[in-house]
N, C-alpha and C positions, 0 to 999 in steps of 0.2 A: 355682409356677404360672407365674409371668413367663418362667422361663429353656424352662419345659417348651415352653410355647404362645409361643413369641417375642415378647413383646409389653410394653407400658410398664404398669404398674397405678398407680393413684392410690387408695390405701388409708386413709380416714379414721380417727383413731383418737381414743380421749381420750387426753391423755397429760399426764401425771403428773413434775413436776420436783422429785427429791425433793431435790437439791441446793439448792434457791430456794424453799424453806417449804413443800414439796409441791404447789407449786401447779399447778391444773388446766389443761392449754388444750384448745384444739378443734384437731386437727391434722389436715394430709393427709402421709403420706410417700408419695413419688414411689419406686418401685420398676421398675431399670431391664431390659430383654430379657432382661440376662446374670444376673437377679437379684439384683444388687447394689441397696443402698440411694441412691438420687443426690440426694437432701435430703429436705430436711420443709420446710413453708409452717403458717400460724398463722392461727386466724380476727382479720383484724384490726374486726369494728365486732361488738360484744354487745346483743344485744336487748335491751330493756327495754320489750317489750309485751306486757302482759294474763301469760298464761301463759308468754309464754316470755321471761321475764326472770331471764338466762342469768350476770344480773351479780352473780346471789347464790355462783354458782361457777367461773365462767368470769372470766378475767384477756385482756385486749386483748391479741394479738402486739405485738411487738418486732420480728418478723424481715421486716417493707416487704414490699416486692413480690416474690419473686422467681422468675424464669424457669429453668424445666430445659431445657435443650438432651438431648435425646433420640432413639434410633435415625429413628423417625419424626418430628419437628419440635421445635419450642422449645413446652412447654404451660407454665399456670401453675394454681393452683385459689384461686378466689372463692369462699373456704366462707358457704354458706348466706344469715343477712339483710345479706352483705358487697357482693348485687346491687340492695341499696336503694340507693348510695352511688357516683355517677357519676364520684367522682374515685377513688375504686378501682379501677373498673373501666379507667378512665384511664392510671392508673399501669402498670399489667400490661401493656399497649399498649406506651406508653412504652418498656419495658424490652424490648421486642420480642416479645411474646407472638404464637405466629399460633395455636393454641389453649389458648379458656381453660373449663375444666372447675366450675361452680356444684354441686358436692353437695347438696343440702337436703334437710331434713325440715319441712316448713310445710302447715299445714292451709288446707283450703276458707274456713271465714269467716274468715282472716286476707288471705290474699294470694292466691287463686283468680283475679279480675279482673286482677291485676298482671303475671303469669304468662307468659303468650302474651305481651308484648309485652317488659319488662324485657331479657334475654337477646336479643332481635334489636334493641332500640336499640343497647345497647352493641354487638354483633356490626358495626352499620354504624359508629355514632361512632370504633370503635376499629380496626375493618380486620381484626377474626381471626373465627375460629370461635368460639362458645359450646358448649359440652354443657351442656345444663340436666338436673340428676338430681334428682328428689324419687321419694321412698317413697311406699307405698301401708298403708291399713291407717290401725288404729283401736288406742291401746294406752291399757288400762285400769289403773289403781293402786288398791291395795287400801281407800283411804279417800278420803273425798270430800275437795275443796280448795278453797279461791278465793285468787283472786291481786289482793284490794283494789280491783278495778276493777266492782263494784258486782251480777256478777254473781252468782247461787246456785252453792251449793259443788257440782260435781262430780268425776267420778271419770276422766277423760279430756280429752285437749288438743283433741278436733275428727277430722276423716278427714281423713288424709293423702290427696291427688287425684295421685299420681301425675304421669300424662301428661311424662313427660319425654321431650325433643328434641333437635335439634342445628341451628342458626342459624349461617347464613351472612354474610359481609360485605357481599353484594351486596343484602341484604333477604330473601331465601330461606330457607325454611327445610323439616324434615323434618313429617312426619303426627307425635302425640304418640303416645308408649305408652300404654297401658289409662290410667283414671283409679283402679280398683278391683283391679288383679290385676298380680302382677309381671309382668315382659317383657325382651326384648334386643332393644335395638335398635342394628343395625349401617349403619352410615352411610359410604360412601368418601366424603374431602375432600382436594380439590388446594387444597393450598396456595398455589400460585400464585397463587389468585385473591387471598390477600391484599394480595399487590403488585401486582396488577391495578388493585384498585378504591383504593389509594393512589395510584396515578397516575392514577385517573380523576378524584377529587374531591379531592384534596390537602387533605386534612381536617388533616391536621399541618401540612404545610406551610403554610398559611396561619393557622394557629393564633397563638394571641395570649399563648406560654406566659409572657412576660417582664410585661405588663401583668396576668395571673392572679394571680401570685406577688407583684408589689407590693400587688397587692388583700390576698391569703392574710395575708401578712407583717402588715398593718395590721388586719388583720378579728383575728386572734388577741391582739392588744392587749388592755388593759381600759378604755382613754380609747377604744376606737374608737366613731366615730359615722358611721351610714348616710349615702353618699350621697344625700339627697334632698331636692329641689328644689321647693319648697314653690310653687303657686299664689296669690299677692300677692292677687290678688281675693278668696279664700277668705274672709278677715281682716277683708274688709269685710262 
């Protein structure tokens, strides 16, 4: 389909490593114009909320951030709850990302509010484009469940809300698709405006990556303690 229709696809799959204990990841292979394979990316953060606590089969990627360079631009993909996580979205920048592609499948009472907003911070913090994808749709299993967090057992994760878009670096963004029915949504982006609005707001360049990383370096200790500066008055 790529070589037919000339065009880059980002194909989500499970994928199965039977070499390393069979173990399962959440993967996207990047498939190139000419139809060749030009890598695979890995969900790097696993939910562990309510129903979708992904960590009873899903293993954390190993394989960081990485950027495809591609007939039309450099993309990366931020699979799914990997846009809760600002230093993800971070990194993918970093590496030169000018689009980065969010697959998800997330329900209404989970993250509906978060939505609209999540994908256009990172789009400005970071300087690229976001595609934000979620499904649509409601899927039932054949015996009721619960996931220990106090609710009654059901047969269903929620409705997926759809509404997916594509955010700009300048704050801009597209109308969403349906929240209830599939859709295509086809969007032109000049890339240029990534280095546009990097020379506008020199968000990296004035960035504080070297003081981060001392922070980072010290927070993953197990003697670390919080900076904070206690009010002396308190006490009295």
């Amino acid at each position: 389909m790529a070589k037919t229709h000339n065009m880059v696809i980002v194909s989500p799959i499970l994928e199965r490593d039977e070499n390393h204990g069979s173990t399962i990841w959440n993967t996207a292979v990047i498939i190139g114009h000419n139809g060749n394979i030009i890598g695979k990316t890995r969900k790097n953060h696993i939910p562990r909320v309510g129903d979708f606590n992904e960590s009873t089969y899903y293993m954390e990627s190993q394989l960081g951030h990485p950027v495809f360079q591609t007939k039309y631009g450099k993309i990366a993909v931020n699979i799914c709850y990997g846009r809760h996580h600002v230093l993800n979205w971070m990194a993918y920048g970093l590496n030169g990302a000018e689009i980065v592609f969010n697959p998800s499948a997330t329900v209404g009472s989970l993250s509906e509010p978060m939505w609209s907003i999540e994908a256009r911070n990172a789009s400005i913090a970071n300087n690229y484009f976001v595609g934000s994808v979620n499904r649509v749709g409601t899927e039932l299993f054949p015996s009721p469940f619960t996931s220990g967090d106090g609710k009654p057992a059901h047969k269903d994760l929620g409705e997926f809300y759809g509404s997916s878009y594509v955010s700009a670096p300048d704050a801009s963004r597209t109308p969403g698709l349906s929240r209830n029915s599939d859709g295509l949504l086809i969007s032109e982006v000049d890339l240029n405006l990534c280095q546009q609005v990097k020379d506008k707001w020199c968000f990296q360049m004035t960035a504080r990556y070297e003081i981060y990383a001392k922070f980072l370096k010290e927070f993953v200790k197990s003697d670390f303690k919080p900076q904070v500066i206690a009010d002396v008055s308190l006490r009295e």
